[in-house]
LOTOR-625757 format. One record per residue (C-alpha): residue number from 1; residue in one letter; chain; x, y negated, z negated. Coordinates in Angstrom, 3 decimals, always signed. Each point is the difference from the previous one (the first is absolute). Layout:
// LOTOR-625757
+-----+------+------+----------+----------+----------+
! pos ! code ! unit !       xx !       yy !       zz !
+-----+------+------+----------+----------+----------+
! NUM !    a !    A !        X !        Y !        Z !
...
+-----+------+------+----------+----------+----------+
This chain:
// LOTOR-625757
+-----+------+------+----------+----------+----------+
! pos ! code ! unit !       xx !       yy !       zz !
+-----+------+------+----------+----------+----------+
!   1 !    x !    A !  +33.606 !  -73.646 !  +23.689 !
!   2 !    x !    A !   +2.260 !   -2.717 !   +1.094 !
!   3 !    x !    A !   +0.181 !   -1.944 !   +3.318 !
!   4 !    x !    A !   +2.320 !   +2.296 !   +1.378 !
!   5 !    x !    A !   -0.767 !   +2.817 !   -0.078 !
!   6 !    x !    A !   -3.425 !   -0.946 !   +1.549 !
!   7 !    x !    A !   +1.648 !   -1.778 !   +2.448 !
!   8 !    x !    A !   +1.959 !   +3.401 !   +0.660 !
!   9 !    x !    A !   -3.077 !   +1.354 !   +0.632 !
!  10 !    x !    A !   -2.106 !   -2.526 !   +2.027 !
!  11 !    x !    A !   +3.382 !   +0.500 !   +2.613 !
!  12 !    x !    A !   -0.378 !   +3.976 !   -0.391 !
!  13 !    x !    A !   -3.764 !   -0.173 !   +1.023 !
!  14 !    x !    A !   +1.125 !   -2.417 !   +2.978 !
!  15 !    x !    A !   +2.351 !   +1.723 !   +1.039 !
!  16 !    x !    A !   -2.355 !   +3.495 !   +0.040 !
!  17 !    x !    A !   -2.309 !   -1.748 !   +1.684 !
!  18 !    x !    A !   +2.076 !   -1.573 !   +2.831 !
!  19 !    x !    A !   +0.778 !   +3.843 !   +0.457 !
!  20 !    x !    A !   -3.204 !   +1.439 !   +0.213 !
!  21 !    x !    A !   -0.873 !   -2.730 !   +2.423 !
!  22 !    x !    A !   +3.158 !   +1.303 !   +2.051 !
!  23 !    x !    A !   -1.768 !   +3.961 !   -0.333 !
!  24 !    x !    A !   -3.209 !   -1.171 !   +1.376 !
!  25 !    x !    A !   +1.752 !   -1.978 !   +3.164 !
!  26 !    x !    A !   +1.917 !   +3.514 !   +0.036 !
!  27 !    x !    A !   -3.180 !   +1.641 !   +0.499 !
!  28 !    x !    A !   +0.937 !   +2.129 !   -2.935 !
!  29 !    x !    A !   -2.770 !   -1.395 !   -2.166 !
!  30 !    x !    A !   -3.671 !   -0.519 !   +1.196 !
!  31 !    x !    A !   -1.946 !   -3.736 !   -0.563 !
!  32 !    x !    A !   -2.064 !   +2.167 !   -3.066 !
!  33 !    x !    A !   +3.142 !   +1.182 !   -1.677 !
!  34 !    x !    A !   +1.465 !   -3.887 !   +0.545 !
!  35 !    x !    A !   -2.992 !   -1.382 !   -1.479 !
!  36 !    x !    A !   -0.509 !   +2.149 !   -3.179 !
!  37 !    x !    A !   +4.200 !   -0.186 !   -0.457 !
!  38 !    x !    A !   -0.098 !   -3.890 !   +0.701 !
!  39 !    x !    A !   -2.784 !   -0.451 !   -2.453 !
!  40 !    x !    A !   +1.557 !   +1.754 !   -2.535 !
!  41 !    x !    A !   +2.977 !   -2.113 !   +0.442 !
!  42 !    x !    A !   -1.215 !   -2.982 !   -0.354 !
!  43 !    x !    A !   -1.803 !   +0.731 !   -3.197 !
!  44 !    x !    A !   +2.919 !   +0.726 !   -1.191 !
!  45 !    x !    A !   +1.765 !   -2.736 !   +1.242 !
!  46 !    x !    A !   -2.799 !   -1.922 !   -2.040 !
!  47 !    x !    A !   +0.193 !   +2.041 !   -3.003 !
!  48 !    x !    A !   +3.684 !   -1.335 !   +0.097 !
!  49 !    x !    A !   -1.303 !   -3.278 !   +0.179 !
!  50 !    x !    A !   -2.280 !   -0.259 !   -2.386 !
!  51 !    x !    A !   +2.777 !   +1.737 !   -2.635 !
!  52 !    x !    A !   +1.978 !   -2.802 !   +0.985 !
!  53 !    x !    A !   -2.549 !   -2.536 !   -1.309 !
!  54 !    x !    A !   +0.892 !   +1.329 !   -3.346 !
!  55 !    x !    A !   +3.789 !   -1.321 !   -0.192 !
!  56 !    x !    A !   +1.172 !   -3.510 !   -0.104 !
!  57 !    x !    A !   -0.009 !   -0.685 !   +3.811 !
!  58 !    x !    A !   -3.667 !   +0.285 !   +0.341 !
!  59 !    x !    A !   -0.340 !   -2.553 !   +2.258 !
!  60 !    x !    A !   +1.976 !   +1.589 !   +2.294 !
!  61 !    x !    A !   -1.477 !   +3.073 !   -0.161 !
!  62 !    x !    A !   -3.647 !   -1.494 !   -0.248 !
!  63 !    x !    A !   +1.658 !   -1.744 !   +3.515 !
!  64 !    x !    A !   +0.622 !   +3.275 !   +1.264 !
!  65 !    x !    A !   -2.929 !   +1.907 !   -0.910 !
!  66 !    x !    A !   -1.644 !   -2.840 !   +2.336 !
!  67 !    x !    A !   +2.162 !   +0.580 !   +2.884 !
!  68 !    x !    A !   -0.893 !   +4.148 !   -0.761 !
!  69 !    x !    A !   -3.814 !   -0.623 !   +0.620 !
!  70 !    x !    A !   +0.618 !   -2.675 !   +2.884 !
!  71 !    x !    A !   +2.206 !   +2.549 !   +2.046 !
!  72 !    x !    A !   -1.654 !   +2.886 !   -0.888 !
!  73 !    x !    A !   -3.888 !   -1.150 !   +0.914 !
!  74 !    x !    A !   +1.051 !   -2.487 !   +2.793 !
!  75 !    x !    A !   +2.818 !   +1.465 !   +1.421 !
!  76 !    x !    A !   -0.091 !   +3.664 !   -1.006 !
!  77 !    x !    A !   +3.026 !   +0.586 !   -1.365 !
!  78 !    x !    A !   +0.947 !   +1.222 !   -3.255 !
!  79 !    x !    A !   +2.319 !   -1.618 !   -1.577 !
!  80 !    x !    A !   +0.842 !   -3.799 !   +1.203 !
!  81 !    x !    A !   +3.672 !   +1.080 !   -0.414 !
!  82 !    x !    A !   -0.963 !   +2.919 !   +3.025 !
!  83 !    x !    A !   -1.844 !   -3.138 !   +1.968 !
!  84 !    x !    A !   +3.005 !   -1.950 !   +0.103 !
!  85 !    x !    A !   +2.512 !   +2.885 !   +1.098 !
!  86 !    x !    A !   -2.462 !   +1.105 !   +3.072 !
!  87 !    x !    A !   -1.560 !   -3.077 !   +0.575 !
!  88 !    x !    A !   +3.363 !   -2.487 !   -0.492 !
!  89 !    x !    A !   +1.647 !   +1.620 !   +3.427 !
!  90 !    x !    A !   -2.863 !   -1.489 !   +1.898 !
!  91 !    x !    A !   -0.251 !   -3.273 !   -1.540 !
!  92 !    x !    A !   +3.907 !   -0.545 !   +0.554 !
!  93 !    x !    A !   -0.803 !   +0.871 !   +3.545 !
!  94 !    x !    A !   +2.297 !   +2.914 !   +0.231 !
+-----+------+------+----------+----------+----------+
C-alpha cells in the first residue's frame, strides 16, 4: 500500500477519534464506550503505522509509530495527529 493512502487513513482515524472525544464531552457516549472505541482506534492507527514501515518512507513511519505509542500510553490519546488538534488550542494559549 503506498504512503498515501495510509496517510489517508492515519487522518481518517484522527479525525474519528477527535469526534468520539467530542460524543463523550457531549455526554452522548459513556467513559466505557470511550475507552473500548479509543482503544480500538489507536490500534488501528498503529496497524497504519506499522503498514507504513513497509514502503520507502519507513523512517517516517517507524517516527510515527513512536509518536503513536508515546501519545497513546502517556497522554491517552489515539492518534498523535488527534493529540495535536485537542491538545494544540491549549498550548497556543487560546
Amino acid at each position: 500500500m503506498s504512503s498515501r493512502k495510509l496517510i489517508v487513513f492515519a487522518i481518517i482515524i484522527s479525525l474519528v477519534a477527535v469526534s468520539i472525544h467530542m460524543l463523550f464531552i457531549e455526554s452522548i457516549l459513556s467513559a466505557t464506550q470511550l475507552f473500548a472505541l479509543g482503544g480500538s482506534l489507536a490500534l488501528a492507527n498503529i496497524a497504519v503505522a506499522i503498514g507504513g514501515l513497509r514502503t520507502p518512507q519507513r523512517l517516517a513511519w517507524g517516527i510515527y509509530l513512536a509518536l503513536s505509542a508515546i501519545a497513546y500510553i502517556m497522554l491517552g490519546f489515539a492518534t498523535p495527529i488527534g493529540a495535536l488538534i485537542l491538545l494544540g488550542p491549549m498550548i497556543l494559549g487560546l
